[in-house]
C-alpha positions as CSV (number, residue, x, y, z in Angstrom):
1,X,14.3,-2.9,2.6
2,X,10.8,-3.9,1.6
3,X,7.9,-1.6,2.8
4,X,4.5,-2.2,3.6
5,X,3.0,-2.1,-0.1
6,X,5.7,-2.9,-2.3
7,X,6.0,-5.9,0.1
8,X,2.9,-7.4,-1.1
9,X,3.0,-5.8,-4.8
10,X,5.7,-8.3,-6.6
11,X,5.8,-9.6,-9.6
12,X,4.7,-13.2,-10.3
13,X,8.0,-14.5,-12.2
14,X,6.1,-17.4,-13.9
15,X,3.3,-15.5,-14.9
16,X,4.9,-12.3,-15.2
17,X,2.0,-10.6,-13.7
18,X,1.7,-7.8,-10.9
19,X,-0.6,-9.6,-8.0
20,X,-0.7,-9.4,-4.6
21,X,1.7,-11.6,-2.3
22,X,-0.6,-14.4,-1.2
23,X,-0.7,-18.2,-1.8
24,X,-3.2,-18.6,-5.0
25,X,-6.6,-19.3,-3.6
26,X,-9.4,-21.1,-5.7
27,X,-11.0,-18.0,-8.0
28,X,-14.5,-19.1,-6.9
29,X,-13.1,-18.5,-3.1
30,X,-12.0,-15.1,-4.0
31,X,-15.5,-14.3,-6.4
32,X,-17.9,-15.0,-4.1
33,X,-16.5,-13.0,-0.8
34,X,-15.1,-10.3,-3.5
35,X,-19.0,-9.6,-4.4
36,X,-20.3,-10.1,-0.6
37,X,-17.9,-7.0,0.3
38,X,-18.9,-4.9,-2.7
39,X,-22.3,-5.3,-1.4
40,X,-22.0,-4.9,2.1
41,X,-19.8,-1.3,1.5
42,X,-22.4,-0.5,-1.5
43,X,-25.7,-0.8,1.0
44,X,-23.6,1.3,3.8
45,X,-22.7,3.9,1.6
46,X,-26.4,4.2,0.1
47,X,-27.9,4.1,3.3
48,X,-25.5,6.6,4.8
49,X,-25.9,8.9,1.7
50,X,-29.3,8.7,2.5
51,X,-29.0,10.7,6.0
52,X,-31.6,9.1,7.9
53,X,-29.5,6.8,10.6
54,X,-29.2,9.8,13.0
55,X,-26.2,11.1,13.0
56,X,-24.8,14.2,12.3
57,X,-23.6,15.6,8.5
58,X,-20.0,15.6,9.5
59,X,-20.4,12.3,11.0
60,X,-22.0,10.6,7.9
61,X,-19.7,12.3,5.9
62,X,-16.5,10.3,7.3
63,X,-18.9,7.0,7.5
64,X,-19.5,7.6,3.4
65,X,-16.0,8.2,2.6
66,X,-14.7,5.5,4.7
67,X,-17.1,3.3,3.2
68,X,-16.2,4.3,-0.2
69,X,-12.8,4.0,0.0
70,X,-13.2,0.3,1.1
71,X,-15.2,-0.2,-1.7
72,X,-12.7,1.1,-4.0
73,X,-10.0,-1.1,-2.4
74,X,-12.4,-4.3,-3.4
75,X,-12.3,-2.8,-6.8
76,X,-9.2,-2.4,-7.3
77,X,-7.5,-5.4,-5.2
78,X,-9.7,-8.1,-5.3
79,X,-11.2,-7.2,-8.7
80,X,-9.3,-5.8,-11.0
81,X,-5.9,-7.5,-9.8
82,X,-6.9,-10.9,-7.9
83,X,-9.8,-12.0,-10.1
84,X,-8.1,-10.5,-13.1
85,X,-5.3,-13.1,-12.4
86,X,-7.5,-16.1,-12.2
87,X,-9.8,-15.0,-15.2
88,X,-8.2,-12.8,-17.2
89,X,-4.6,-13.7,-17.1
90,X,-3.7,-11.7,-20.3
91,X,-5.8,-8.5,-21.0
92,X,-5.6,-4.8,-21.8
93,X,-5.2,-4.0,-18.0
94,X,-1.8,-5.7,-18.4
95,X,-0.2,-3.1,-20.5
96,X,2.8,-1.0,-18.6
97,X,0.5,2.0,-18.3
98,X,-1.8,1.0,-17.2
99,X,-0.8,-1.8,-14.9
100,X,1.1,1.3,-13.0
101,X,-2.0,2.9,-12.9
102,X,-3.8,-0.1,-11.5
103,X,-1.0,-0.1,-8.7
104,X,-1.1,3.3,-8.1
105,X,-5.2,3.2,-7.3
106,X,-4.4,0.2,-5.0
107,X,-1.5,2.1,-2.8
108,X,-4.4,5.4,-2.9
109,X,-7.7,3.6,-2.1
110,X,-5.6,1.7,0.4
111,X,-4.4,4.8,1.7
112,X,-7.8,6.3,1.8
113,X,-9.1,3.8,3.8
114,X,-6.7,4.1,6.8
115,X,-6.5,7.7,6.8
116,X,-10.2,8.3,6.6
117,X,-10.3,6.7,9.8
118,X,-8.0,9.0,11.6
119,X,-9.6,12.0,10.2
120,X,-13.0,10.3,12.2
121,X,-11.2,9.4,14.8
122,X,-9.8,12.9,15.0
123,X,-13.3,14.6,14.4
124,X,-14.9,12.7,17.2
125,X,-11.8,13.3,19.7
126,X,-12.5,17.4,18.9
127,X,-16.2,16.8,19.4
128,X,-16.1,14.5,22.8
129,X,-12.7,16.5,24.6
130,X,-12.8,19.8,22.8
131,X,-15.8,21.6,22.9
132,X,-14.0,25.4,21.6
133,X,-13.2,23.5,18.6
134,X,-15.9,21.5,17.9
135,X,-18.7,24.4,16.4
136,X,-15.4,25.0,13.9
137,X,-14.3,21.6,13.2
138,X,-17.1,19.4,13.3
139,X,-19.2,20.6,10.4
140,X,-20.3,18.7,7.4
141,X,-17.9,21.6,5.5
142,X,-15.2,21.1,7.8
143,X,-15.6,17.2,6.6
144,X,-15.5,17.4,3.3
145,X,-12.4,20.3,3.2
146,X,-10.2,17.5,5.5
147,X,-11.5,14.5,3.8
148,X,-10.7,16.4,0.4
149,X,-7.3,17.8,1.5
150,X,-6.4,14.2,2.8
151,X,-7.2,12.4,-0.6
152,X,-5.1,14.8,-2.4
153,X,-2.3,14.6,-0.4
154,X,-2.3,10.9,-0.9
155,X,-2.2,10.9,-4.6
156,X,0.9,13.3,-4.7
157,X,2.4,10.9,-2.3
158,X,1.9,7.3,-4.4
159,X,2.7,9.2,-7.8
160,X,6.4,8.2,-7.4
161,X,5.4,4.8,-7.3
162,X,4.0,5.1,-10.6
163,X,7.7,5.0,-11.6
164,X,9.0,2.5,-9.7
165,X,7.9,-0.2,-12.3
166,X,9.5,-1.0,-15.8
167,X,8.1,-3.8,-18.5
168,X,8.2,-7.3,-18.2
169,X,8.2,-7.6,-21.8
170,X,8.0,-5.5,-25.4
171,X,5.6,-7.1,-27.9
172,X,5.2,-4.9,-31.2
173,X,6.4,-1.9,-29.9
174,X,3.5,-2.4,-26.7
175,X,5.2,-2.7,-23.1
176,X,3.2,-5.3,-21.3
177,X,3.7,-6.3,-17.7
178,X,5.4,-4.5,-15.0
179,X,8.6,-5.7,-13.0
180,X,9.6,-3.3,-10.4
181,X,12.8,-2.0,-11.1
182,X,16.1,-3.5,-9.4
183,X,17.6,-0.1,-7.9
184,X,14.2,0.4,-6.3
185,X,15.6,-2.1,-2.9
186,X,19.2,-0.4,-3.3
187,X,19.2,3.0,-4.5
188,X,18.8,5.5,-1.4
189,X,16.3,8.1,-2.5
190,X,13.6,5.0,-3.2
191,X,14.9,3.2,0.1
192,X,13.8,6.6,1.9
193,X,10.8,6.9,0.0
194,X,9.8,3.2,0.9
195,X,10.5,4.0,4.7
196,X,8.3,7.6,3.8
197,X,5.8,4.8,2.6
198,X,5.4,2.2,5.6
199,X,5.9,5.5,8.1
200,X,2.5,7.3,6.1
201,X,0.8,4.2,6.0
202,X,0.4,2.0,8.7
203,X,2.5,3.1,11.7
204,X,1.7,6.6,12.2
205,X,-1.6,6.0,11.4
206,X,-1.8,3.2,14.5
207,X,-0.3,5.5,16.6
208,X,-2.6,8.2,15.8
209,X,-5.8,6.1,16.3
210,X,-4.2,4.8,19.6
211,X,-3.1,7.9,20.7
212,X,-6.3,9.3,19.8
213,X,-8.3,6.9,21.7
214,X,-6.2,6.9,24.7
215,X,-6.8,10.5,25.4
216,X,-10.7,10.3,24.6
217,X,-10.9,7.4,27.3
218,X,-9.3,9.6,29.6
219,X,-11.4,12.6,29.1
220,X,-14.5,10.8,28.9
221,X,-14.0,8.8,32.6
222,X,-12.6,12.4,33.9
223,X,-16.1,13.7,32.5
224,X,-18.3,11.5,34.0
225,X,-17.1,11.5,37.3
226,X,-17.8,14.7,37.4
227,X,-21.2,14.9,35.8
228,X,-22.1,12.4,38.4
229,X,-21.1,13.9,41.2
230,X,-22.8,16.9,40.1
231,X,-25.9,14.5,39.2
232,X,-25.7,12.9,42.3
233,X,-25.8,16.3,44.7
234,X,-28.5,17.7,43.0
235,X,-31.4,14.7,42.8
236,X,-30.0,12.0,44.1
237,X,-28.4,9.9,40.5
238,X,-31.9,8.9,39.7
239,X,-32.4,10.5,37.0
240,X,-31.1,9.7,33.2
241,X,-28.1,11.8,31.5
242,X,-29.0,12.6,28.0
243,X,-25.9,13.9,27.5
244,X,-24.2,10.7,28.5
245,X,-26.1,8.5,26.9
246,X,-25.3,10.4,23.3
247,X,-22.1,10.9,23.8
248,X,-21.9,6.7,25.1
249,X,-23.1,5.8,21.7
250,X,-20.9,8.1,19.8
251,X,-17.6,6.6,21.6
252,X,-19.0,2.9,21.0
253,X,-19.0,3.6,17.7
254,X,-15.6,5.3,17.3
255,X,-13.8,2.4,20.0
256,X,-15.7,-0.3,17.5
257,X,-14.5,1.4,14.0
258,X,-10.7,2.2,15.9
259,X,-10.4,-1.2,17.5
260,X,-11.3,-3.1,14.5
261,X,-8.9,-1.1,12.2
262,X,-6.2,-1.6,14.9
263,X,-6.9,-5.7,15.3
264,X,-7.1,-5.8,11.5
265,X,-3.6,-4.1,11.0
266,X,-1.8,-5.8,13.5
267,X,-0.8,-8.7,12.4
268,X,0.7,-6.9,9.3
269,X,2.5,-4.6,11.7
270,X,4.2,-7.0,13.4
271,X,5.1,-8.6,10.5
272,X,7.0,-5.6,9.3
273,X,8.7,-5.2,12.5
274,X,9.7,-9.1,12.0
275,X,11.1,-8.6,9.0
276,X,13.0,-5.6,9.6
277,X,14.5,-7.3,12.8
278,X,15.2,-10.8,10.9
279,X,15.8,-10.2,7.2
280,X,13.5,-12.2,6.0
281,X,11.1,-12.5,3.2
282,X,10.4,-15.9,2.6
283,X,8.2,-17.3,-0.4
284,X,8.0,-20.7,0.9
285,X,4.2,-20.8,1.9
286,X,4.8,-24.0,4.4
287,X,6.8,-21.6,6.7
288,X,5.1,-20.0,9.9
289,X,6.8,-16.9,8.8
290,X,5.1,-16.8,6.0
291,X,1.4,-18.1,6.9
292,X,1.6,-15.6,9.2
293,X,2.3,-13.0,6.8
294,X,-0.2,-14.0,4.2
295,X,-2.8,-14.2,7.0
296,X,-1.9,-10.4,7.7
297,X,-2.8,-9.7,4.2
298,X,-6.5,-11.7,4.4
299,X,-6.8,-9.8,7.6
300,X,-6.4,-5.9,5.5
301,X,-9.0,-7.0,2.7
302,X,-11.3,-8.7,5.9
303,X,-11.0,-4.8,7.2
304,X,-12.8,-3.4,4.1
305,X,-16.0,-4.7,4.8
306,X,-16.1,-4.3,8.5
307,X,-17.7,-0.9,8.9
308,X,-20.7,-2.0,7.5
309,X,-21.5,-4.8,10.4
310,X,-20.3,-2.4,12.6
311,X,-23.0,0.4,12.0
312,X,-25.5,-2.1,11.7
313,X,-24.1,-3.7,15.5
314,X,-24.1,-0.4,17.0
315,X,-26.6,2.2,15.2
316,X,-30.3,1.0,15.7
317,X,-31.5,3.7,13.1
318,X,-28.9,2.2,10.5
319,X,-30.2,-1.6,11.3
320,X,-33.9,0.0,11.1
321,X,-33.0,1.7,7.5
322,X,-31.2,-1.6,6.6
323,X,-34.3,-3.7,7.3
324,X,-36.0,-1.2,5.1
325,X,-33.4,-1.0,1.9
326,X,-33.1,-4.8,1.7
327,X,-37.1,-5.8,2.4
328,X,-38.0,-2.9,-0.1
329,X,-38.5,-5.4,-3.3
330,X,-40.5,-7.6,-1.4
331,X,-42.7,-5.1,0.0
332,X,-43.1,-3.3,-3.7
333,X,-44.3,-6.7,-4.8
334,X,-46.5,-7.1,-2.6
335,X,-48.1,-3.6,-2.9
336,X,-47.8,-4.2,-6.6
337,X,-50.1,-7.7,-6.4
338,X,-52.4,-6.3,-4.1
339,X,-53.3,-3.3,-6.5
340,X,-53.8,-5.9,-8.9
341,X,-56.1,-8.1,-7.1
342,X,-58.1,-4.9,-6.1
């Protein structure tokens, strides 16, 4: 049984190198988008920080995490394992130790990423559907106490996978490489564990969001009905609803940030699913099978540079601060020449 991360975490036999289960792409194909997602999570997350899109402490505080755990899947993915492979084939990285510790921040930022967006999902179910909960729950303390908790709790989960890996080869007394070891697929405790794994991260997570969601819908349709009925006895429905029209652009901005997750993680869902029902884990590239895994796995690193579009398509304050951030050098020139000239 091969779970959700170890199935993409093998070890190149001809390059004996740790890299990510994907047909080898030209390096300049994986630079150049590599560095357009760093930037696109780096902006959010400064511009986020910066508290001045509107929204409330709590919910920057998810936005910022969310967007920082992306960025540290980038890091560590695309940078320090993809592009490590294409330009530095043999390096320091590469040692047993540390190659282990380069998996294990994969499997965590990873981690990070999904579950930060169930906590938000979760904080903005309590603040639309629960309102006894929400002066409790959604704080900016409340935030940083789940989001803390949750990061934790991951790292004491992906520690055993630290151990799961052996060296590929000894060279003066210095392990290099890492092979995962051959009773991981058949021993039962790391067979469990690997189940654990894939459960954790991504199905309960998916049922979670969906779950989440479902019952958020269904309070917010039961909610409006009777605000406008209520609206409707009183002056007629011709005037506005505040309230509604916040609580609209929270829930556009939850259904975007869920949806997207969910559309991003499907295809490597139902890949699991196929390969627990058929057996097979093909390395032949040509096959459907396994272009359609290996577009699952384009579709997870797609997903961590998403959020940043998304604020920018649904939050008019974060597209105003945007315009701001990323005209700012050519407005200080400006200001800078016309002192001069003065």
């Amino acid at each position: 049984m091969v779970g959700s991360y170890s199935c993409f975490l093998i070890v190149c036999k001809d390059q004996i190198d740790v890299c990510l289960k994907q047909r080898t792409p030209n390096p300049r194909e994986s630079a150049i988008p590599g560095a357009a997602k760093e930037l696109t999570n780096a902006l959010g997350i400064v511009i986020l920080s910066r508290g001045k899109c509107g929204l409330s402490k709590c919910t920057t505080r998810y936005l910022v995490s969310m967007a920082t755990a992306d960025l540290l899947v980038i890091i560590t993915q695309i940078i320090l394992t993809r592009l490590k492979y294409y330009y530095f084939p043999s390096s320091f990285l590469d040692i047993t130790p540390l190659c282990n510790i380069r998996i294990l921040l994969i499997l965590v930022a990873t981690d990070c990423s999904v579950w930060f967006t169930v906590a938000f999902s979760f904080d903005r179910f309590v603040a639309i559907c629960c309102n006894e909960l929400r002066r409790n729950l959604c704080t900016g303390k409340t935030a940083t106490v789940i989001l803390g908790t949750t990061f934790i709790l991951l790292c004491i989960q992906n520690i055993p996978f630290y151990l799961t890996y052996e060296p590929g080869v000894i060279i003066d007394n210095v392990p290099w490489y890492c092979n995962i070891k051959p009773g991981y697929f058949t021993e039962p405790l790391w067979v469990g564990l690997d189940w654990f794994d894939t459960i954790i991260t991504p199905l309960l997570p998916f049922a979670l969001i969906l779950l989440l969601n479902t019952l958020t819908v269904r309070h917010i349709l039961l909610a409006s009905r009777v605000r406008k009925g209520l609206k409707f006895q009183n002056n007629g429905g011709n005037n506005s609803d505040p309230e509604m029209e916040s609580r609209r652009k929270s829930v556009i901005l939850l259904f975007t940030i869920s949806t997207t997750f969910i559309l991003l993680w499907l295809v490597n869902v139902i890949e699991f699913f196929y390969y627990i029902i058929t057996g097979k884990n093909t390395t032949d590239y040509t096959l459907p099978e396994s272009i359609f895994q290996q577009v699952g796995y384009m579709l997870l690193n797609l997903s961590c540079c998403t959020n940043t579009f998304i604020y920018g398509v649904t939050q008019s304050k974060f597209r105003e601060q945007l315009r701001n951030v990323l005209t700012y050098p050519v407005t200080s020139i400006i200001q800078v020449i016309n002192k001069q000239n003065n």
